[in-house]
NUDOMI-793068 format. One record per residue: residue in one letter; x, y, z of N, C-alpha, C in turn. Coordinates in steps of 0.05 Angstrom, whole numbers, plus 5000, padded with zeros to 4 digits. Layout:
% residues N
AXYZXYZXYZ
...
% end
This chain:
% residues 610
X776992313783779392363800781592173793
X784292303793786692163780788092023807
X788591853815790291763838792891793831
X794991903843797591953847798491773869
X800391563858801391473878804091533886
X805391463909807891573919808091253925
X810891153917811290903920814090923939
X813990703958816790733981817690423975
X820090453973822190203978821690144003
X822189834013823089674037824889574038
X826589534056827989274056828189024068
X824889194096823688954109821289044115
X820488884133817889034145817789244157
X819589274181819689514196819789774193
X821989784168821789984138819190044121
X818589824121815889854103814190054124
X813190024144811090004157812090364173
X814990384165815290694177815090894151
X815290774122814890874100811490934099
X810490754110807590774113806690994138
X807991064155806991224180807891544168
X810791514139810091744132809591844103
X807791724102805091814079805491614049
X807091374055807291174030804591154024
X803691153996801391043986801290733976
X804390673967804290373964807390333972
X808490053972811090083985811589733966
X813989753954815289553939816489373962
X817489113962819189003982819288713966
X821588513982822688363960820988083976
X821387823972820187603974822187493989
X821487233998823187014004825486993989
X824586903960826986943933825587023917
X828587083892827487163870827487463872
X827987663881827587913880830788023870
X830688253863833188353852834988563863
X834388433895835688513913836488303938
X837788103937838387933937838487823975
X839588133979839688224006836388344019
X834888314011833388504021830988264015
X829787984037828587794032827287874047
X824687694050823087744071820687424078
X820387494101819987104105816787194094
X815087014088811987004080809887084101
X810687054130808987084148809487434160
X812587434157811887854157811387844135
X811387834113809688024086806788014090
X805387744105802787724110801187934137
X802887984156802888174172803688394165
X805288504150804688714135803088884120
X801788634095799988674082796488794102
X796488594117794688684135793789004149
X797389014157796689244171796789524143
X797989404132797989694104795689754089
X793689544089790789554081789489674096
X789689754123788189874136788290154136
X790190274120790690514103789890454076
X789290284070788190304037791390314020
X793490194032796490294029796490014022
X797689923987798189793970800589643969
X800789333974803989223977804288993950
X806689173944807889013913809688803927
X810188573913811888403918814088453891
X816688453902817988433876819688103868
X819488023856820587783847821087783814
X823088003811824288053778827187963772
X827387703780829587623773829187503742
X831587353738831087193706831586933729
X829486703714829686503725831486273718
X832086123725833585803713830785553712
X831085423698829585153690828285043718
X830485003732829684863763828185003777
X828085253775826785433791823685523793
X822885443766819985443759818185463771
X818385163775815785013796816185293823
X818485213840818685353864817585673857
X819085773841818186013835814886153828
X812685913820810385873810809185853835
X809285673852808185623878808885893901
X811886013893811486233915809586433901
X809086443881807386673867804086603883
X803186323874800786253886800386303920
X802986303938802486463966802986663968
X804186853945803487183947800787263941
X799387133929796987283922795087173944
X795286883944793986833976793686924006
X795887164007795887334029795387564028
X795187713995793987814001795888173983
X798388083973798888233959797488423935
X797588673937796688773906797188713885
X800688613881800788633851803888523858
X806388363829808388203835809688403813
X811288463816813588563804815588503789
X815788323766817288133751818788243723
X820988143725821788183698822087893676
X821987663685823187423666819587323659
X819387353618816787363618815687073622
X817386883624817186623634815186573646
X814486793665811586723691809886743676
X809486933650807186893638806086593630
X807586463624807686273612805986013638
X806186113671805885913684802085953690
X801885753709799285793708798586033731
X797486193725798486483752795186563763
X794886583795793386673797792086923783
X790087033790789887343779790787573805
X793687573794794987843814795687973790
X795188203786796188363772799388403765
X800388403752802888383738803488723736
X807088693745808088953741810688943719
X811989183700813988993696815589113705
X817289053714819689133733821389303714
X823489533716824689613706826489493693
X826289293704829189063685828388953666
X825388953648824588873638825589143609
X826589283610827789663597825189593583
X824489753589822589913568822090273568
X822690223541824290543537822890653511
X821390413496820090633467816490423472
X815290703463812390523463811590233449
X812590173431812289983423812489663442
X814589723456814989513480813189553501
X812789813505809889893530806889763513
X807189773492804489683479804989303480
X806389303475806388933482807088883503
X807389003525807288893553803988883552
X802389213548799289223560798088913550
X799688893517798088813509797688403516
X800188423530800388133542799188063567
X799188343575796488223604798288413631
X800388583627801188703642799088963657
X799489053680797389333692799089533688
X801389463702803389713690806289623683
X806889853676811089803670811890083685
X814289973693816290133704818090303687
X817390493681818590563648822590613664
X824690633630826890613647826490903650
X829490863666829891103686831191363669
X831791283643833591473627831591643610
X828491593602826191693588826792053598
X826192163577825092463583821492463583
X821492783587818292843594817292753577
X818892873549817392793522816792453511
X818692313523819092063508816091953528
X815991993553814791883570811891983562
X811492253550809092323539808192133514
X809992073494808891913478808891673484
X809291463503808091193517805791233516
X805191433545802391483552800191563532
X801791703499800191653479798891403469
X800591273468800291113448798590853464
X798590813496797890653511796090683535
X794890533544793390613564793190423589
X795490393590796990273617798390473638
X798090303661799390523685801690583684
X803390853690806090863686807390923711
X809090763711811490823741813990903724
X814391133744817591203744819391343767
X821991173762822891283798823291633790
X823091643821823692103815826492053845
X827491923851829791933872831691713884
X833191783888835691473886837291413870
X838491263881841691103865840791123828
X842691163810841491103787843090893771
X842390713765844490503745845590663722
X847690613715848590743685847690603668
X847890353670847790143643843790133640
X843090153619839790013616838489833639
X837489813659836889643675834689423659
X836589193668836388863661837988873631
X839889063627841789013602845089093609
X844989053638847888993642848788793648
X851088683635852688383650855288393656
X856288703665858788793672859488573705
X857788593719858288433742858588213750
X856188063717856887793719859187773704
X860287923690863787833677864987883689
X865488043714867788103723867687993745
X865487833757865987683781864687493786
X861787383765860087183771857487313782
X858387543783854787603805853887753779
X851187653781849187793758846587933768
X846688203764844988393771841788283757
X841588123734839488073736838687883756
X840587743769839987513785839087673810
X839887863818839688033849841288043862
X844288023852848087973858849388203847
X848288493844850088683822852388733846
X855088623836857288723856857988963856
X856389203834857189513826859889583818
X860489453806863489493793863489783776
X862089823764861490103761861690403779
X861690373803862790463823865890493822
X866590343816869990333822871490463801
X872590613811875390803791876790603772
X876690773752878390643731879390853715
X882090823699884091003682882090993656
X881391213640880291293622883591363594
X883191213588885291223560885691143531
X885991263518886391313490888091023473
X886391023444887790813430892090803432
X893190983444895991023443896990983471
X895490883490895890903515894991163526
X895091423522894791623533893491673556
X892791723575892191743598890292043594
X886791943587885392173586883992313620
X883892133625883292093660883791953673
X885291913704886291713722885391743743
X885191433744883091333785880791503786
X878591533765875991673763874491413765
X871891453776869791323781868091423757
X868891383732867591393707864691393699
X863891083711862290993702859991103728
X859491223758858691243767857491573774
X853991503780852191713775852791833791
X850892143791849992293809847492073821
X845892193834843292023848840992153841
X839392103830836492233815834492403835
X833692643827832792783837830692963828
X828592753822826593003807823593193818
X824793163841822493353866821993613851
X823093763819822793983812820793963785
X821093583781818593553763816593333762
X815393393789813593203793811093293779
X810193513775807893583765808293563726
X810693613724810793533690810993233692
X811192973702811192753696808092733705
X807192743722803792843725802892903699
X803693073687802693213671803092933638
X805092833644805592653612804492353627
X802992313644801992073641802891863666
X804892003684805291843704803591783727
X803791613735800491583760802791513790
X804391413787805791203800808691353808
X808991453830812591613831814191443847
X816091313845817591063857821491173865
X820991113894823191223901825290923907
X826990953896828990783903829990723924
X831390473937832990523960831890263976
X831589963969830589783973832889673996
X834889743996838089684010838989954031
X836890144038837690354049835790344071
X837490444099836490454121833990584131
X832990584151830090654165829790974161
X832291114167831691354170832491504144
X834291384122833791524095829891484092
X828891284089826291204071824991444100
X825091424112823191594130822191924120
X825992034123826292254107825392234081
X826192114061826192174037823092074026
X820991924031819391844031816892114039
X817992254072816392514075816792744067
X818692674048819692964040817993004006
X817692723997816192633977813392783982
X812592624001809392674022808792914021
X810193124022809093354028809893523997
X810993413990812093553950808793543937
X808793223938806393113929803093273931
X803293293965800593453962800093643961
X802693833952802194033948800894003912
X801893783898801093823878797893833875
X797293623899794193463892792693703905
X793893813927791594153935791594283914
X792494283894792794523874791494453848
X789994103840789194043826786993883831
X783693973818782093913840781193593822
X782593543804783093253786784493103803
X785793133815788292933830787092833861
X788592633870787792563898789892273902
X789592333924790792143936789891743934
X791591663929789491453930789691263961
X791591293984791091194017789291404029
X788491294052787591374074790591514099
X789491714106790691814123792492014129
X792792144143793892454139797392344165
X800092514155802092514171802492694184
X802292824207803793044224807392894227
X807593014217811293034215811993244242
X813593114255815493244277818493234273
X818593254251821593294238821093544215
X823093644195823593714173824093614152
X823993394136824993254119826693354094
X828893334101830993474077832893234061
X832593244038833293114018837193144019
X838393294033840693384030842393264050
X839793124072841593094100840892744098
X841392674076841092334075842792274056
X843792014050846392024028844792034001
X847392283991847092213965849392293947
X850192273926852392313910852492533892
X850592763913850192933890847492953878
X846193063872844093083851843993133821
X842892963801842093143776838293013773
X837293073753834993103744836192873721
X837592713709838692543688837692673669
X836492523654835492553623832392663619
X831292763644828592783651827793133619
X829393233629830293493610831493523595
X831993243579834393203558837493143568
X839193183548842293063558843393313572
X844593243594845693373606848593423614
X850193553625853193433625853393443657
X852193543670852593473709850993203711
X851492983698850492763722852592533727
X854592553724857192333740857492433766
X858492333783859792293801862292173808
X864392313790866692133781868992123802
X868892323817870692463844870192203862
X868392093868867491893890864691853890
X864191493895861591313890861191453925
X861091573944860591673971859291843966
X857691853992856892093996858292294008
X857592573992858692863992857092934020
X854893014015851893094034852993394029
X851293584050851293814048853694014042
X853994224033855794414036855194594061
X855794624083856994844106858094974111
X859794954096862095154095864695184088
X867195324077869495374082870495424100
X873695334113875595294130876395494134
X876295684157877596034151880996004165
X881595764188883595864197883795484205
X886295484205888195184207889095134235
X888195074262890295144287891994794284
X892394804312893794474322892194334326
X890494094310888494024328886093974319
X885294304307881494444305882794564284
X880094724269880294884244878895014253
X877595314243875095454249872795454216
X871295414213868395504191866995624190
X867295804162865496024159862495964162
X861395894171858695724178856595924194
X855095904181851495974210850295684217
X851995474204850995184212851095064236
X849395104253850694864269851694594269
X854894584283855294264278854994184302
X854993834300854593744331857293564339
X857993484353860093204370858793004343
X861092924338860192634327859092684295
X858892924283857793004257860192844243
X859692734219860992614192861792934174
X863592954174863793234158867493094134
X866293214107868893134089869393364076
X870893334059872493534032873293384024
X874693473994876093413962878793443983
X881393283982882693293979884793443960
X887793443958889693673935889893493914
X888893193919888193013887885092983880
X883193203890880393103885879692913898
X880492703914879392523919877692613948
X875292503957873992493974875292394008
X875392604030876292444053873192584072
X873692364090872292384111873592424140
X872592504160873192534182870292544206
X870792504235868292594251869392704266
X867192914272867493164298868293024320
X870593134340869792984364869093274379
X869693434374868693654400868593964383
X866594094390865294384374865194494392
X866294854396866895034398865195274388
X864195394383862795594371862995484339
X865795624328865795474299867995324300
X869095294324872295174326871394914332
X872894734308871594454306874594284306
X874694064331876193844325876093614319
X877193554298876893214292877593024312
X876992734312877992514325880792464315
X881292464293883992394277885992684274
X888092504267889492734256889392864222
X887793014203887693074179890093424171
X890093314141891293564125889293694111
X888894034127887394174114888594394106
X887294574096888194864086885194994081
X886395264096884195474084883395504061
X880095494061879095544040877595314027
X878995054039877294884041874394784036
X873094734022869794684021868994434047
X867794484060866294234077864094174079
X863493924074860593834074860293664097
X858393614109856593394124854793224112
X856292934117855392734102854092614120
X854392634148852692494171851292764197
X849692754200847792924209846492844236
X848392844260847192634282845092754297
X844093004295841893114311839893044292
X840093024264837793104247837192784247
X840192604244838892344255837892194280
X838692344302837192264334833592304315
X833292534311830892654311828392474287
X830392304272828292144253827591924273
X829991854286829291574306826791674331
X827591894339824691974354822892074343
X822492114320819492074303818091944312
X815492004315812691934318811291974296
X811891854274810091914246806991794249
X805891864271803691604268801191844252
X801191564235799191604208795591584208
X794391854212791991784231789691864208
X787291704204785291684183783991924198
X782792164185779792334198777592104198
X776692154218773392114217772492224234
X769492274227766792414243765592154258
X765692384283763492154300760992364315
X759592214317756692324321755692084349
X753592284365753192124395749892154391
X747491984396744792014391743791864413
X741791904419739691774435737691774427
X735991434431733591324415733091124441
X730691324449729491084475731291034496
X732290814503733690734531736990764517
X737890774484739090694480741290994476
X743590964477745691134479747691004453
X747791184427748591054400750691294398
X753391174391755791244375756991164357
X756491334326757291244300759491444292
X761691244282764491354268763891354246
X764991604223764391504199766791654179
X768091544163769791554141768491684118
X768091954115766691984100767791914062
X770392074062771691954042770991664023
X770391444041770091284030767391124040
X765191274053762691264057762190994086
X764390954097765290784102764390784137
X762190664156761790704188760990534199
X761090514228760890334250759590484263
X757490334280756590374299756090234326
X756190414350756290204376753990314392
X752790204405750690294425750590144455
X748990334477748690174509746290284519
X744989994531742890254543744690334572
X742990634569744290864586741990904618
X742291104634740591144650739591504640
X737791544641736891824627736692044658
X739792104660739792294683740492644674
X738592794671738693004662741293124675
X742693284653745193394667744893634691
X746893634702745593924730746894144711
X749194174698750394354680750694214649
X748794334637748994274608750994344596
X752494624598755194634586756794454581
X757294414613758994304628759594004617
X756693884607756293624606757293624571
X756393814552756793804532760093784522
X760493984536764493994533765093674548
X764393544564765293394569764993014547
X762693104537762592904510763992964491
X764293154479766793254461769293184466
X769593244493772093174498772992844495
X771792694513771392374510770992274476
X770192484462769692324441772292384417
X773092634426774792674402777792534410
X778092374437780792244438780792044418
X783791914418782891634397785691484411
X786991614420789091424434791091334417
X791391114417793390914399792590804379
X789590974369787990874338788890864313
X787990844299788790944269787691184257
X785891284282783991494267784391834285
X784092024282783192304286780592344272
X778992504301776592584302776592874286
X774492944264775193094246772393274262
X770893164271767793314273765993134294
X766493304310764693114336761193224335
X758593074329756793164327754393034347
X753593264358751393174386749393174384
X747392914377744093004371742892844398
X742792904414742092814441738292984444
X735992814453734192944446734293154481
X736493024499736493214527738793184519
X740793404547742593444554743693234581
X743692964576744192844601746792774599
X747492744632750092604642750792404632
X752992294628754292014626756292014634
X756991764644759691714661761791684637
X764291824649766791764631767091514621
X766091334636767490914635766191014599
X763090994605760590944583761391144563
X762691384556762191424535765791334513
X767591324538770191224526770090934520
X768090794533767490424522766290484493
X764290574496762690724463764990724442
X766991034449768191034437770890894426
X771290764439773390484432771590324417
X769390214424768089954405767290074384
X766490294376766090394351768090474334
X770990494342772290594329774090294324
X773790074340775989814327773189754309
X770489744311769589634292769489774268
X770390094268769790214234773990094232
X775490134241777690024235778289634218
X775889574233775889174214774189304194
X771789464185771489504168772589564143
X774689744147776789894127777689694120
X777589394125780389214115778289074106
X775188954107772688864103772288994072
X772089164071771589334045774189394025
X776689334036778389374017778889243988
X779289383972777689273946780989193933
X780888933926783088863913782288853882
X784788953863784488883838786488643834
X783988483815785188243813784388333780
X787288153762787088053732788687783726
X786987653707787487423693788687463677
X791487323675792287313643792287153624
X790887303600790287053578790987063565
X792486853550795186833528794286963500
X796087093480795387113462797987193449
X797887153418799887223405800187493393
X799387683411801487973404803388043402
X804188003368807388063360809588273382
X811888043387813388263399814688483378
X815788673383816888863362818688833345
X819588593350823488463340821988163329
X823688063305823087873295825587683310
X827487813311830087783320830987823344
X832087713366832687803390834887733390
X837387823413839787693422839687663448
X842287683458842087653492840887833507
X840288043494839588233511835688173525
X834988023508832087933520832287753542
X834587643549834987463583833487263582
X833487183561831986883559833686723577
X833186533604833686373613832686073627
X829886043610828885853615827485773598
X825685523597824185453570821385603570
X821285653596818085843590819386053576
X820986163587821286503568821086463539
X822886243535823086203507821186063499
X818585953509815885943495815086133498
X815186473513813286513517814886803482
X817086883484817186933455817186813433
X816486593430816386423407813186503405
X811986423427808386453422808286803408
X809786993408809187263405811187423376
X811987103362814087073339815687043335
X817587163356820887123353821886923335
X823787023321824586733298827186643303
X828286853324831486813321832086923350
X833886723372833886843390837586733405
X838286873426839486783435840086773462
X840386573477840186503513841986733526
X842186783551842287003565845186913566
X847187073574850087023591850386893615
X847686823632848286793652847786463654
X846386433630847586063622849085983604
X849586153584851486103562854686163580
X854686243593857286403603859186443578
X858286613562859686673533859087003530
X860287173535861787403533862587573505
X864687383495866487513478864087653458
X865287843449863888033417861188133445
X861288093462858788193472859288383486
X856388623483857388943493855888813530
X858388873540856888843577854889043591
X855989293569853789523588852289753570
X849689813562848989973546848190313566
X849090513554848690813583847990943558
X846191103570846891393561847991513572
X849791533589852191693599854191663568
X855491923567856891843545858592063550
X861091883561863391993567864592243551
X864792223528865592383503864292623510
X861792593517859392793520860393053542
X861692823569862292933596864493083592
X866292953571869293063572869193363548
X866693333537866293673515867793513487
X867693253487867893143451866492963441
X864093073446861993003428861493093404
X861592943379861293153359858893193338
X856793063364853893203360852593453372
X853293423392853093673408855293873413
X857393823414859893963421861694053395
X863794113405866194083383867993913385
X868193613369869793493368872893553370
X873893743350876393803358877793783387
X876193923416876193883430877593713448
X877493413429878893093437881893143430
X882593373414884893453415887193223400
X889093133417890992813407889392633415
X888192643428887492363435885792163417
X885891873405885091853385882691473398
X882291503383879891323390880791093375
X880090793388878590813407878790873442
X876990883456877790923488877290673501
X879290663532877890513541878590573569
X876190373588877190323614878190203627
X880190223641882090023654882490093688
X882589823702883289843728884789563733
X885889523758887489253765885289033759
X882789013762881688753749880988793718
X880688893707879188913683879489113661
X879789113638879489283618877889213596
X876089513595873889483575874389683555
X873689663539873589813507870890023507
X872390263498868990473500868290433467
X865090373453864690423429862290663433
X861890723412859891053418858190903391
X855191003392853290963381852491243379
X852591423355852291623367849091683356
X848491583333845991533322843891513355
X844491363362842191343397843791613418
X845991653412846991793437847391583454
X848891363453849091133474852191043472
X852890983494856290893499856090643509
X856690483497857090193498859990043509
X860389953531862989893545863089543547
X864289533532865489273518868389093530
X867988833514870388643526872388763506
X875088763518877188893505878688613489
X877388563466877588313455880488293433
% end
């Protein structure tokens, strides 16, 4: 049996633990420090109360701490590692290979996406350094991701939803040049987000106030069974900085994609405990996003910018049929509500927003005063019924088990049992042996008492009666039974939970490059023993201690503008570019960068305008 995991972002506990009520198999979340989300910390004593309660689903907690380190930070950073594994974490999430280098419990090692790894050769010297899995990058197709899993036999993660970086993740330093914050540090200010004039070596003006450099948001709910299929075990949704009720939605919307795959494949399974009754609908459309594409999952594509606006669009509902004083009317079967977020493209493209204050059949008035016109496109970007309705969710996440009621002598015995994982408790009392006056009567009424569970963790899947009579028992006696048997098969489940633990033991498995530059993030003396132990002959320190820039490319994408605009002249027809003559670049009131094209990789490299 293949375990499929569904992995959920946190940004705290409370997140975590509602990602878990709807159907997370494992759930990422950041540390005290050191994580690469800078905002999104968490004190040691909730991660330890967390961890607790997520084991009792057999539900797996990563710690992430993938920053690049500094010299001073070592020690501190070495010792918070030794109280993540002491409480009890699965596995640490790192990108700076420096930790290898320290003395590390045996927690299994992940490598964080910032670590890029994008061709097998670097997946084969992670396995081969003591890593369990890598986070492959986010730009891989089916195919590329099929030959990893050739060539290696390490676990593979890859995100299938969320924000997507343009630049290589852990190979941009656009943020730390243009403002001091460094995305490998857990500080990305997203400057990439922000509009900038797209123009030609003559000044020419190819595009203006475009959000260039900024994605659609990843969406591959249409190929979860082909990354299944090339070797993925692990599906990781983004959104470590996003609120309770996106991860709720977008996490059960996952939940239920998922098992449809694993009913349909009798190789596959789940690897937690526990089934979700959802009292919502979980729709991928009614949470922010910027749009959808599938990236590079299917090869190069030309829909994945989001150049109109880094906002969310959300749904389409409708066109504007009529303009009054006031209200508009929409061609709609949608219902809207008071208080809905609803926008359109403006007569310059640009993105506006507005909120409902009062609905009419389809006669809808804003709070503000706006300029519309028929014909209009409108979307809803905020969804306040669909969001009342995540906040009154009851996702509670309930384990099956069989319980069975017996009598032996004076004694009155009730055993729960997990069959899945072979896993039971048993409680017993002596009873008084008073034959029932109605045996029906008496029988429906043990069933009944036995199949409640209250505020458990568990649902009764199979209530079974081997009673050698049909006798009475008082309600108190068989609901005490069933409470003590069911908290003691519940300490069991966390008794038997099986942690994988690995040691890492040093060795010199050539890295792939004899040669490195900045792009390996060397920032401390372990890192740089720990490529010297694996050959490196030639290297150079990261930007974020050199603070040295110049001749250096800030951002490596496969977005490739040329591509977007139809002058590519691998795929397209160059002519196309028409006057405009190269080189390109980007410019806004802080900053101007230089576009170079690699076209050998298909990669656009955005540079200091030196």
């Amino acid at each position: 049996m293949h375990p499929i995991e569904l992995l959920a972002p946190a940004k705290d506990c409370t997140i975590a633990k509602a990602a878990i009520d709807c159907g997370a198999d494992a759930v990422y979340i950041g540390a005290p420090k050191f994580g690469a989300r800078i905002n999104a910390a968490n004190s040691i004593n909730d991660l330890k109360e967390l961890i607790v309660w997520a084991h009792k689903y057999h539900v797996k907690i990563y710690i992430t701490l993938n920053t690049i380190l500094y010299d001073e930070e070592l020690v501190e950073a070495n010792e918070l590692i030794k109280i993540i594994y002491d409480i009890g974490a699965d596995a640490l999430i790192i990108q700076d290979m420096g930790i290898l280098e320290m003395d590390l419990p045996p927690i299994p090692l992940h490598a964080s996406t910032q670590a890029h790894t994008i061709q097998w050769q670097k997946a084969e010297f992670l396995e081969k350094t003591g890593f369990s899995r890598i986070v492959l990058g986010r730009e891989l197709s089916i195919t590329q991701i099929k030959e990893i899993h050739s060539k290696t036999s390490i676990e593979l993660e890859t995100f299938i939803h969320g924000a997507l970086c343009v630049s290589y993740s852990g190979q941009c330093y656009l943020s730390c040049f243009a403002g001091g914050r460094s995305g490998n540090r857990g500080q990305c200010a997203q400057p990439c987000r922000l509009p900038y004039n797209l123009s030609d070596k003559n000044g020419n003006i190819i595009l203006k106030d475009k959000h260039v450099l900024s994605l659609r948001d990843l969406n591959l709910s249409g190929q979860i069974k082909e990354l299944i299929d090339a070797g993925v075990s692990s599906l990781k949704i983004e959104g470590r900085l996003k609120d309770i009720n996106y991860v709720k939605n977008i996490v059960g919307f996952y939940r239920k994609e998922i098992d449809k795959i694993i009913a349909s494949n009798s190789n596959l399974q789940k690897p937690s405990l526990g089934n979700v009754n959802f009292n919502f609908e979980p729709d991928t459309e009614k949470t922010f996003n910027r749009n959808y594409s599938n990236y590079f999952i299917q090869g190069r594509q030309k829909d994945i910018s989001a150049m109109d606006s880094p906002k969310s669009k959300g749904k389409f509902i409708g066109k504007i049929k009529y303009v009054g004083n006031g209200f508009f009317t929409l061609d709609t079967q949608i219902k809207i509500s008071n208080g809905d977020g609803l926008c359109y493209l403006d007569f310059e493209n640009k993105l506006q927003g507005f909120r409902v204050n009062t609905v009419e059949g389809n006669q809808i008035s804003p709070f503000e005063k706006i300029k519309l016109a028929t014909g209009i496109s409108i979307y809803r970007n905020l969804d306040v019924e669909f969001n009342k309705a995540l906040e009154r969710a009851m996702e509670l996440r309930k384990i099956p088990a069989d319980i069975s009621i017996e009598n032996k002598n004076d004694l009155l015995i009730v055993t729960a049992k997990i069959c899945s994982q072979n896993i039971s408790a048993t409680s017993s009392k002596v009873f008084e042996k008073t034959l029932a006056q109605k045996p029906e009567l008496a029988m429906q009424n043990i069933k009944n008492q036995l199949n409640k569970t209250g505020n458990s963790i568990f649902e009764i899947s199979k209530v079974e009666i081997n009673l050698t009579e049909i006798y009475f028992f008082p309600v108190s006696l068989l609901n005490e039974l069933r409470r003590e048997v069911l908290i003691d098969l519940e300490n069991k489940i966390s008794k038997y939970y099986l942690y994988a633990e690995k040691k890492i033991t040093k060795n010199d498995f050539p890295f792939p490059l004899k040669d490195v530059d900045y792009h390996t993030n060397i920032t401390n003396r372990l890192a740089l023993a720990f490529y010297r132990r694996h050959g490196i002959e030639k290297f150079e320190f990261a930007p974020e201690i050199t603070n040295n820039f110049m001749g250096n490319a800030l951002m490596i994408t496969k977005l490739c503008i040329k591509y977007q605009l139809g002058f590519c002249p691998k795929y397209q027809n160059k002519s196309n570019q028409g006057e405009f003559k190269e080189p390109f670049y980007l410019e806004n009131e802080f900053n101007k960068f230089k576009l170079n094209f690699n076209c050998d990789n298909c990669e656009m490299i955005v540079a200091i305008d030196s």
